[in-house]
NUFI-287175 format. One record per residue (C-alpha): z, x, y; residue number from 0. Coordinates in nm, 2 decimals, padded with zeros to 4 digits. Each point is the difference from the previous one (the first is absolute). Layout:
% residues N
c3,c1,c2,n
Z,X,Y,NUM
...
END
This chain:
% residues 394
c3,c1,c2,n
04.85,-11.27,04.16,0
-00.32,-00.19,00.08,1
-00.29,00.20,00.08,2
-00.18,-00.04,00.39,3
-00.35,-00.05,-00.07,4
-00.23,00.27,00.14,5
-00.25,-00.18,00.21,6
00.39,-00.18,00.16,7
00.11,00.32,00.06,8
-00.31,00.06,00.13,9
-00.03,-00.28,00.27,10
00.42,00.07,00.06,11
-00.15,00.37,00.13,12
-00.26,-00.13,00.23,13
00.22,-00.24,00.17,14
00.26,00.26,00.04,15
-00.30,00.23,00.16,16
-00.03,-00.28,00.28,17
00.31,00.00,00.09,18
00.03,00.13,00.36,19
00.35,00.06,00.20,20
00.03,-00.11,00.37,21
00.29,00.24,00.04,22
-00.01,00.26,00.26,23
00.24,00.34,00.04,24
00.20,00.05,00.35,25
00.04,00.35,00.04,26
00.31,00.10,00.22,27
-00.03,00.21,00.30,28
00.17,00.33,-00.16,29
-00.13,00.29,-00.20,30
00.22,-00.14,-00.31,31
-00.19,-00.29,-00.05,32
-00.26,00.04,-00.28,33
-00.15,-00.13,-00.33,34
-00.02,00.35,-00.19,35
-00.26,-00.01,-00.35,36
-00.09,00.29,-00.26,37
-00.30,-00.20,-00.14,38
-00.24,00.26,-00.22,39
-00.31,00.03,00.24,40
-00.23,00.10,-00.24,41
-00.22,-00.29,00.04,42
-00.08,00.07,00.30,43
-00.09,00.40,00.04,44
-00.33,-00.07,00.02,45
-00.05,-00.27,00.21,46
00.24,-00.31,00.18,47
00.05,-00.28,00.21,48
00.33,-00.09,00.22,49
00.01,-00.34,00.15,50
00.28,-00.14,00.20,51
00.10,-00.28,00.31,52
00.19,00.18,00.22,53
00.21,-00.15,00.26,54
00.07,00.27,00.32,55
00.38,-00.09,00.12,56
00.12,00.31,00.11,57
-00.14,00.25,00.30,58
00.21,00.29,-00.01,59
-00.31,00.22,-00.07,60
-00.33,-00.14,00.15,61
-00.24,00.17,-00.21,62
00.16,-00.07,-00.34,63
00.21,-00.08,-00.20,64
-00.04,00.01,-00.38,65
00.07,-00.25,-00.24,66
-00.15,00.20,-00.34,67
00.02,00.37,-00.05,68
-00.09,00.18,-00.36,69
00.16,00.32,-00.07,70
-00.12,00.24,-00.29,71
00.22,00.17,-00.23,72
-00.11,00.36,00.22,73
00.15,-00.20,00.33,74
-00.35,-00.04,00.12,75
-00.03,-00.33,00.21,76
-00.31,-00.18,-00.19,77
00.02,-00.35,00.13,78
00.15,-00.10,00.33,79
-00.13,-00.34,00.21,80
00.14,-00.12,00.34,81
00.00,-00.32,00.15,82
-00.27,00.09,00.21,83
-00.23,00.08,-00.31,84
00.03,00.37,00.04,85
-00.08,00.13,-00.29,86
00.08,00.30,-00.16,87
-00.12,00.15,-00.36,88
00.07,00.34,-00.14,89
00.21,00.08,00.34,90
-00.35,-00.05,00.21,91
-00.03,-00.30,00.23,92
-00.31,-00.24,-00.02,93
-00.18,-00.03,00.33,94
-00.02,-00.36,00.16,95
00.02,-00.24,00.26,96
00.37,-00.05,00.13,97
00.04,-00.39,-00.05,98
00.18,-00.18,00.30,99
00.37,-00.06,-00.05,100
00.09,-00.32,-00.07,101
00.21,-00.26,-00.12,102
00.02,-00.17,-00.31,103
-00.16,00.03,-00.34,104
-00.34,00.30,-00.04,105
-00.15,00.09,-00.37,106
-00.01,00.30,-00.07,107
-00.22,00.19,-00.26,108
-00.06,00.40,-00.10,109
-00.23,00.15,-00.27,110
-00.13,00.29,-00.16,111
-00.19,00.10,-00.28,112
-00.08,00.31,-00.19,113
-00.35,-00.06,-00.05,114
-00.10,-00.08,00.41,115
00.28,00.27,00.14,116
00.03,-00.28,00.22,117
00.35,-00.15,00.16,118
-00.08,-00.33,00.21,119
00.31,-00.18,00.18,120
-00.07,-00.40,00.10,121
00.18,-00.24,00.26,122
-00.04,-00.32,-00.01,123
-00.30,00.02,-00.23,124
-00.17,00.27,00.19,125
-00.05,00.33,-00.09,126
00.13,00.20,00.28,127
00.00,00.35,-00.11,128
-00.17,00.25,-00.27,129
00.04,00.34,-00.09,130
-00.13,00.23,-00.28,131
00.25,00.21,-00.28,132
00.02,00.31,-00.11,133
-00.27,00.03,-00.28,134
00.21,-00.02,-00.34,135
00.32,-00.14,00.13,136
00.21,-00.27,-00.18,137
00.27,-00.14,00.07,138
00.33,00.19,-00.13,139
00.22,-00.11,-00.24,140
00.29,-00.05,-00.08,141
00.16,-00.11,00.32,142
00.26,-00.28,00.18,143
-00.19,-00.24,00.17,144
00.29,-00.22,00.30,145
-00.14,-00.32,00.21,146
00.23,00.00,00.36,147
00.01,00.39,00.07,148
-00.15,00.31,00.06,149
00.12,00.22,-00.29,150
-00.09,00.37,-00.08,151
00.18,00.10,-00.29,152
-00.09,-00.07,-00.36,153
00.28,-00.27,-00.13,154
00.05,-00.18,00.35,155
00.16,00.26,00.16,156
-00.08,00.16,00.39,157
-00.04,-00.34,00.15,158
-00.11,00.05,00.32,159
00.19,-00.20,00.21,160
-00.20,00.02,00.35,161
-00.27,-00.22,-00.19,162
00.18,-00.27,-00.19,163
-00.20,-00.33,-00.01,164
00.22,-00.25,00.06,165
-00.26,-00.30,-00.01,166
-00.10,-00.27,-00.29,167
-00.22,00.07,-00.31,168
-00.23,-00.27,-00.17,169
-00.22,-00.02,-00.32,170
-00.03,00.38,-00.02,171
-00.20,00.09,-00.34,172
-00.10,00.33,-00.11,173
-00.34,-00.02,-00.21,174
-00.16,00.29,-00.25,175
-00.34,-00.06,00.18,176
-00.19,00.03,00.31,177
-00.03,-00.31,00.12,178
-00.32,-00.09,00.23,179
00.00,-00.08,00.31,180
-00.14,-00.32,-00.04,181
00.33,-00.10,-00.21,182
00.22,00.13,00.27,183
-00.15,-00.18,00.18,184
00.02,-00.33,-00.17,185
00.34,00.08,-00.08,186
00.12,-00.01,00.38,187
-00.22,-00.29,00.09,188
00.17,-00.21,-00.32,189
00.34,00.06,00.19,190
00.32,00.11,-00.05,191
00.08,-00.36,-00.20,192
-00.30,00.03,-00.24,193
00.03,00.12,-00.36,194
-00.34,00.20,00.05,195
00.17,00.31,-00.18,196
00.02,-00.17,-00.30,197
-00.38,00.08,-00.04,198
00.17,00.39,-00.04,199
00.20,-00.04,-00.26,200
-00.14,00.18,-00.26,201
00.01,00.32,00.22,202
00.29,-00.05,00.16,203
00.21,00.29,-00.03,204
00.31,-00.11,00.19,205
00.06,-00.36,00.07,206
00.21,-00.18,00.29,207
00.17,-00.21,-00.28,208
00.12,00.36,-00.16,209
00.13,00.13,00.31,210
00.16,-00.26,00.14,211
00.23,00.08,-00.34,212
00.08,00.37,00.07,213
00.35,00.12,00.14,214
00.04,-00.01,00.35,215
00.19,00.21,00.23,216
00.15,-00.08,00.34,217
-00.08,-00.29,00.23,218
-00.33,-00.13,-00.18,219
-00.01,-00.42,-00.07,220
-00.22,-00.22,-00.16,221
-00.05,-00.25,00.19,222
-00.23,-00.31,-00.09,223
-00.35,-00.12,00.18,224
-00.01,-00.36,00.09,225
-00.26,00.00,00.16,226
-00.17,00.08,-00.35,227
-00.05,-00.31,-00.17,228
00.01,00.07,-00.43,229
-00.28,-00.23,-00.06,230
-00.29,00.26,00.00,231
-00.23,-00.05,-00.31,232
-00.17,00.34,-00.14,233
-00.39,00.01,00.03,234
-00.05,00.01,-00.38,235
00.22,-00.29,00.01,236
-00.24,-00.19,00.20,237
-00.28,-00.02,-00.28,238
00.30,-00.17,-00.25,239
-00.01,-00.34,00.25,240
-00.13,-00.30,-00.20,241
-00.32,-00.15,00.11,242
00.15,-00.28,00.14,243
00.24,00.20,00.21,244
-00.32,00.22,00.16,245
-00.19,-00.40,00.06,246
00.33,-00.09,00.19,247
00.00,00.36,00.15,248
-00.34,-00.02,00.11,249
00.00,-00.34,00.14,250
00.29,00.09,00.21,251
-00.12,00.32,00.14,252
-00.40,-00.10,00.06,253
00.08,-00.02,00.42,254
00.18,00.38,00.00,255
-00.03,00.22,-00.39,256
00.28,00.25,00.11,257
00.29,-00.22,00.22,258
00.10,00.37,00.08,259
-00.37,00.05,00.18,260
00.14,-00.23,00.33,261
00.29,00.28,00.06,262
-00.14,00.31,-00.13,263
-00.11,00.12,00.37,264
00.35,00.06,00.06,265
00.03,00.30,-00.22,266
-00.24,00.20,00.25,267
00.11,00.24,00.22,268
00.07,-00.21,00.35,269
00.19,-00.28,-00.21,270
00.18,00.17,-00.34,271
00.38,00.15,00.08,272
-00.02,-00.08,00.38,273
00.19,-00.24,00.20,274
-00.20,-00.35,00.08,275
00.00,-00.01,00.35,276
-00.20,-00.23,00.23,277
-00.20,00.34,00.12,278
-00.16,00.04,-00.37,279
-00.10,-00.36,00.00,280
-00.14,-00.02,00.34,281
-00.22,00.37,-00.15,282
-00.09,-00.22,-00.31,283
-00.15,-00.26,00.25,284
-00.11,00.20,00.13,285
-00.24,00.13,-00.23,286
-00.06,-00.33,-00.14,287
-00.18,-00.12,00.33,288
-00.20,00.28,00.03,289
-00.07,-00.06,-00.39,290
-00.17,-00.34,00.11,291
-00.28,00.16,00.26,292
-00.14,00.11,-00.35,293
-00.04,-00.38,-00.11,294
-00.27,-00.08,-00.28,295
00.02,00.38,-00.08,296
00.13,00.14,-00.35,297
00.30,00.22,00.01,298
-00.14,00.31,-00.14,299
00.03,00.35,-00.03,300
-00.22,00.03,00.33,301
00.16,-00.23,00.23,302
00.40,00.17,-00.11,303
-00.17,00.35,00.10,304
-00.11,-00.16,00.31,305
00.33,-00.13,00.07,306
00.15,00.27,-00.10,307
-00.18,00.23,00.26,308
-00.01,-00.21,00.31,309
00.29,-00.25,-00.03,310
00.34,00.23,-00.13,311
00.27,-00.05,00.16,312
00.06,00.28,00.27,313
-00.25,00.17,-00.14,314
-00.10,00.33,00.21,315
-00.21,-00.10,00.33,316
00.14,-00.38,00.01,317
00.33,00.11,00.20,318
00.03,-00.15,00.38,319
00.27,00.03,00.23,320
00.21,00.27,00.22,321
-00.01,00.32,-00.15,322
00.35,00.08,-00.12,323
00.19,00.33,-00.03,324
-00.05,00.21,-00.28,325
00.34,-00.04,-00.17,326
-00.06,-00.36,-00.02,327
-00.36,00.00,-00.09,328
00.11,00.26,-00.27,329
00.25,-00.31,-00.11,330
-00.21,-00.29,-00.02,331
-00.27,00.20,-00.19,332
00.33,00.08,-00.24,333
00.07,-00.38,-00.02,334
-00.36,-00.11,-00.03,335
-00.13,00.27,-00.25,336
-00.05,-00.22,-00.27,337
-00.24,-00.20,00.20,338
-00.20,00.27,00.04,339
-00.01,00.13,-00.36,340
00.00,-00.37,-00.13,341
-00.27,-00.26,-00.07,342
00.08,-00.32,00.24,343
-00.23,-00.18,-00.23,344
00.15,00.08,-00.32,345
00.04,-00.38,-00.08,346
-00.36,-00.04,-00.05,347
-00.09,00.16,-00.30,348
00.22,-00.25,-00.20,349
-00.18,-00.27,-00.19,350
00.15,-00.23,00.23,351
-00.21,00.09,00.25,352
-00.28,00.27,-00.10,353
-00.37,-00.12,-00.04,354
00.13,-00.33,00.13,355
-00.20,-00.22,00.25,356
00.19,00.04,00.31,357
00.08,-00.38,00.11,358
00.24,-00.16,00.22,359
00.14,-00.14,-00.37,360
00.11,00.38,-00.13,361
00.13,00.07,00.37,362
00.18,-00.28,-00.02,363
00.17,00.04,-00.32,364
00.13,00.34,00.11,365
00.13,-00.15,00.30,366
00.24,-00.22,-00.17,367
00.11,00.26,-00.24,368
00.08,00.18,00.35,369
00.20,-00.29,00.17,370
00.18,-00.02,-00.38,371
00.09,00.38,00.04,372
00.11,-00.02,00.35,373
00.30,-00.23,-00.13,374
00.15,00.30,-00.18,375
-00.01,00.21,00.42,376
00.27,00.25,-00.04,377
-00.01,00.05,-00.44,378
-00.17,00.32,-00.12,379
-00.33,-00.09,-00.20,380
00.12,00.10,-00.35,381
-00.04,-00.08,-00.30,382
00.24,-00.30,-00.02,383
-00.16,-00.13,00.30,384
-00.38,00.08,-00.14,385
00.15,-00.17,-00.35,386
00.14,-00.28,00.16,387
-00.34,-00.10,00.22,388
-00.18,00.03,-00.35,389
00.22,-00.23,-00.17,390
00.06,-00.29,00.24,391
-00.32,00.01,00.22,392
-00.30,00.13,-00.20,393
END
């Protein structure tokens, strides 16, 4: 038998590390359709870090439906998330901001630690919620731990079947640390494609890769993500490119260092998961003309807050018109509540545009990308359309 040698074996483990799975699980829309673990939690009593993409594709209960619960040994229900981000840990919810249902693909992130008595829930890279814990409290062990249902007996069992999830799970990864906001973050505005949790592995408790190997029970597929290309190179594998590869890199990226820059506006909160229509691209105009009465100024932190205060969208005071009834005032202030709570101008803090000279040259350049966008009227702007832009018009 010929021996491996060690620094081989070595190099074999690292590349196996950066291995990422574009494979999804389709839960069916049943209280029998589960992926049921009994992983030992120890690692994570003091302190943890559930990350997930969640697809919503069931409606049956408005408020939530729960794709992870945690069940102690003493039936106590330690861990249980929604789609909505509700958040519960040690049977008491976290307070937070009800994100607005929508279609298509949200990250979602909960944490705790020992040390801050601290649980924090993220959506979309934003921490919406935070609550403190019971001083001395860890996190009970052993327990069953199911992705798809509600469960509330120790082993799998009282499956509450009012609260099934019924939806599509991405990328979820359990960590033995707290992670930061600031990675959260990151992780979400990387995208569901990247390979960003890679930078976890070594406290990576429970990995996608492992799950996507456990038993299954009822209507739950695997089901593969085209739109995720397998091409994505690991940051550490960045610094390994030869000095002639970063010359021909560099020469070809001098006009725009990050091709992903162009598109990255879309992931905002008036573009990402919504349907293009000619509406948001006549707002985006919108904005971009009023943009150029600040010509020869810098976009700065000063002239945002300015148009954040006197140029939102419907902002309060700007309405004109009939007065309507109340029921239908009480609608479109339903339907319009994210422009209220939202920043319209969002898209200027990106590098793309902040402390830029405004000119006709960077109006213009968003314009195009605009017209180019208008082409896809009708699509949702998701990922596979944000990846496609990237790739064939950076």
């Amino acid at each position: 038998m010929v021996a491996v040698p060690l620094f081989l074996v070595a190099i074999l483990q690292l590349t196996a590390s950066h291995e990422v799975t574009y494979k999804s699980l389709t839960f069916g829309k049943d209280a029998s359709s589960y992926v049921l673990m009994s992983p030992d939690m120890s690692p994570l009593q003091e302190e943890l870090t559930i990350c997930a993409w969640i697809k919503r594709m069931s409606n049956h209960q408005k408020n939530a439906q729960y794709w992870l619960s945690y069940v102690a040994s003493a039936n106590y229900e330690e861990i249980i998330i929604s789609d909505t981000a509700l958040y519960y840990l040690f049977r008491d919810g976290t307070s937070y901001t009800h994100p607005s249902l929508t279609t298509g693909w949200h990250h979602i992130c909960c944490t705790w630690s020992y040390s801050s008595r601290t649980k924090r829930v993220y959506y979309d890279g934003v921490q919406i919620g935070s609550k403190c814990t019971p001083s001395g409290r860890k996190l009970n062990i052993p327990g069953s731990l199911m992705l798809g249902q509600l469960h509330k007996g120790y082993g799998g069992g009282s499956i509450d079947s009012g609260y099934y999830f019924g939806g599509e799970i991405f990328q979820t990864n359990i960590y033995s640390t707290e992670l930061s906001s600031s990675q959260i973050k990151e992780m979400y505005s990387q995208g569901r494609c990247s390979n960003y949790t890679q930078n976890f592995s070594d406290v990576t408790f429970l990995s996608w890769e492992e799950i996507l190997q456990k038993d299954r029970h009822g209507n739950v597929t695997e089901k593969d993500l085209d739109e995720c290309s397998t091409d994505h190179t690991h940051p550490t594998e960045e610094e390994e490119t030869t000095e002639e590869e970063e010359t021909t890199e560099e020469e070809e990226t001098t006009e725009d260092p990050d091709n992903s820059t162009s598109w990255r506006f879309l992931r905002g909160e008036h573009f990402y998961n919504k349907e293009i229509s000619t509406d948001m691209i006549s707002r985006m105009t919108g904005r971009l003309d009023l943009l150029l009465e600040f010509y020869n100024h810098t976009v700065d932190d000063a002239l945002i807050k300015h148009l954040e205060k006197h140029h939102t969208d419907k902002a309060p005071g700007n309405r004109t018109g009939e007065v309507e009834d109340r029921e239908s005032e009480k609608e479109e202030m339903t339907d319009s509540l994210e422009l209220f709570l939202t920043d319209n101008w969002e898209f200027l803090t990106d590098r793309m545009f902040y402390m830029k000279i405004v000119t006709e040259d960077l109006i213009s350049g968003m314009t195009e990308r605009l017209d180019l966008l208008a082409e896809f009227s009708g699509h949702l702007c998701d990922d596979s359309i944000i990846n496609h832009l990237e790739k064939h018009h950076a």
